[in-house]
N, C-alpha and C positions, 0 to 999 in steps of 0.2 A: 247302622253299624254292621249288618250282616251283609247287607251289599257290598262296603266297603271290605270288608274280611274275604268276601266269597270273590274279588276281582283279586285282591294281593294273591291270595292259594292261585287262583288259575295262572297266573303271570307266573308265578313261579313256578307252577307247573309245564307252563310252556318254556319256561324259558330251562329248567333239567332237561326236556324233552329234545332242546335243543344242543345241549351241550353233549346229550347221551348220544345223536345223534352225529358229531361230527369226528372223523375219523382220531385217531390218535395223534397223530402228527400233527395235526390242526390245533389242536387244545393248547399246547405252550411249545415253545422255541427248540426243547433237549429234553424234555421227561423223558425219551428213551433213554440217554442216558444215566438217569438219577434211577430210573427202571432196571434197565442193564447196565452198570456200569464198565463190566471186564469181558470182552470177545468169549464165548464159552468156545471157541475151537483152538486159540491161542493163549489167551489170558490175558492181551493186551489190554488199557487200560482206554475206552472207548472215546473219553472224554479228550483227554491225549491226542484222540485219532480221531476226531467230531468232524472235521475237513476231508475224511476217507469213510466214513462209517457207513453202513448199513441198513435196513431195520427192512424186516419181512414180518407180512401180516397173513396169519393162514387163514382156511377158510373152517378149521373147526377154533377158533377165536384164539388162539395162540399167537405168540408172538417170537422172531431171533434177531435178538440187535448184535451185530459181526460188525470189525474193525475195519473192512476193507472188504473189497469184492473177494480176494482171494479166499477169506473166510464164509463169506456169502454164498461161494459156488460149492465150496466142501460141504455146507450146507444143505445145501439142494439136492446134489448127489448121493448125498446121504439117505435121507429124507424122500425117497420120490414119490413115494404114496401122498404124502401129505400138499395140499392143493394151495399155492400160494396165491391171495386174494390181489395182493399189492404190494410190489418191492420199493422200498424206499431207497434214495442213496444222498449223502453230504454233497451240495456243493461246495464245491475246493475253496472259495473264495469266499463265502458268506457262511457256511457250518449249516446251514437250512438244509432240511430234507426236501427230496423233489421226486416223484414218482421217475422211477429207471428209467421206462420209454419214452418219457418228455424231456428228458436230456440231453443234451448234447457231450457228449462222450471224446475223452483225446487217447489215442495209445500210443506210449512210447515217450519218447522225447530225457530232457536232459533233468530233469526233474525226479529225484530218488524215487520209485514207488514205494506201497505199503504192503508188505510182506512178499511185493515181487522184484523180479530186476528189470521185469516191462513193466512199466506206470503203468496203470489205467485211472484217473481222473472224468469226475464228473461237473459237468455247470448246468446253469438253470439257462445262463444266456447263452444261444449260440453264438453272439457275438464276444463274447470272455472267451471261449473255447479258440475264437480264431486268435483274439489275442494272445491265447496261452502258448499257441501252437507256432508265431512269428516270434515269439521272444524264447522257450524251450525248447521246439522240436515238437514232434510227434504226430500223428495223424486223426482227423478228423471222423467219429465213428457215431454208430445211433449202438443202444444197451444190446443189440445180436453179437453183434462184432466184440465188443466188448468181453463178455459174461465166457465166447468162446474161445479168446483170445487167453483168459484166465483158464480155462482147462487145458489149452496146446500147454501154457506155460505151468501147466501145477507140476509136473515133477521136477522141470530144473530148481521151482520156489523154491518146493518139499526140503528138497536137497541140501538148497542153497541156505534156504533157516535150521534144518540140523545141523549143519557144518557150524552156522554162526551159534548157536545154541550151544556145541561140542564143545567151539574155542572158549566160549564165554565159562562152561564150567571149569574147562583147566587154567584160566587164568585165575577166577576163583581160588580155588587150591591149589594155588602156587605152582601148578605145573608146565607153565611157559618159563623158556628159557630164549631171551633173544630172538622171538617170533617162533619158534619151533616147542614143541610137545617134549616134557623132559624124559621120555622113552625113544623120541628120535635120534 
């Protein structure tokens, strides 16, 4: 009977030792999600956004799960002291996280982006990425070109989401008239 007791405790021992051991992302499909549910730089709703989303692993155990690279890189910028272990990012097509540099990256194309007006999309396959790019547009990139593609373009985003932000409160409060501001 102690045999048998003292082999279950070790299995189970091995086997926590094994689950402690494997990164986050690894453990189930979107716990970052049920984790972070809401962008903390936008407020977006990440689940929403599972196809653009993020997730940064620092190296003092922390964690930022961001809606889109464009929140990712305001991140970083922010933050530069702070030593990222491993960037995650959605691919477009399957909602899985895939470490940034293993990706295959599209910029641009006819395809809306997420919080920008240049896409950036990410895939696991680089063969999705070429398909993505013969049926939308865009250009074939690795996570450099990308990540600084998203800093050329953060102030026209900046810009571009407070203006939509602006309109969105004055329609709120009644204050559109026929497309126009009713102080216009």
């Amino acid at each position: 009977m102690q045999n048998k007791t003292a082999r279950v405790l070790a299995l189970m021992g091995i086997l926590v030792c094994l689950l402690w051991a494997l990164p986050p992302s690894g453990m189930a499909g979107q716990d970052d999600i049920s984790a972070i549910p809401h962008c903390p730089i936008c407020g977006m709703d990440r689940h929403q956004f599972a196809h653009s989303r993020m997730l940064i692993h620092y190296a003092d155990g922390s964690q930022f799960g961001a809606c889109s690279l464009h929140c990712a890189a305001l991140e970083l910028a922010y933050h530069p002291g702070k030593i990222p272990v491993t960037i995650e990012v959605a691919d477009l097509n399957t909602h899985r996280l895939v470490d940034v540099e293993t990706a295959t990256w599209v910029i641009g194309g006819k395809k809306m982006g997420v919080m920008t007006a240049n896409a950036k999309w990410a895939f696991a396959n680089a063969e999705d990425a070429r398909r993505f790019v013969e049926k939308e547009g865009g250009r074939i990139a690795d996570f450099e070109a990308a990540i600084s593609a998203a800093y050329e373009d953060m102030y026209k985003d900046t810009r571009m989401i407070r203006e939509k932000r602006k309109r969105m409160r004055q329609m709120k409060h009644g204050q559109m008239t026929h497309g126009k501001a009713a102080h216009e």
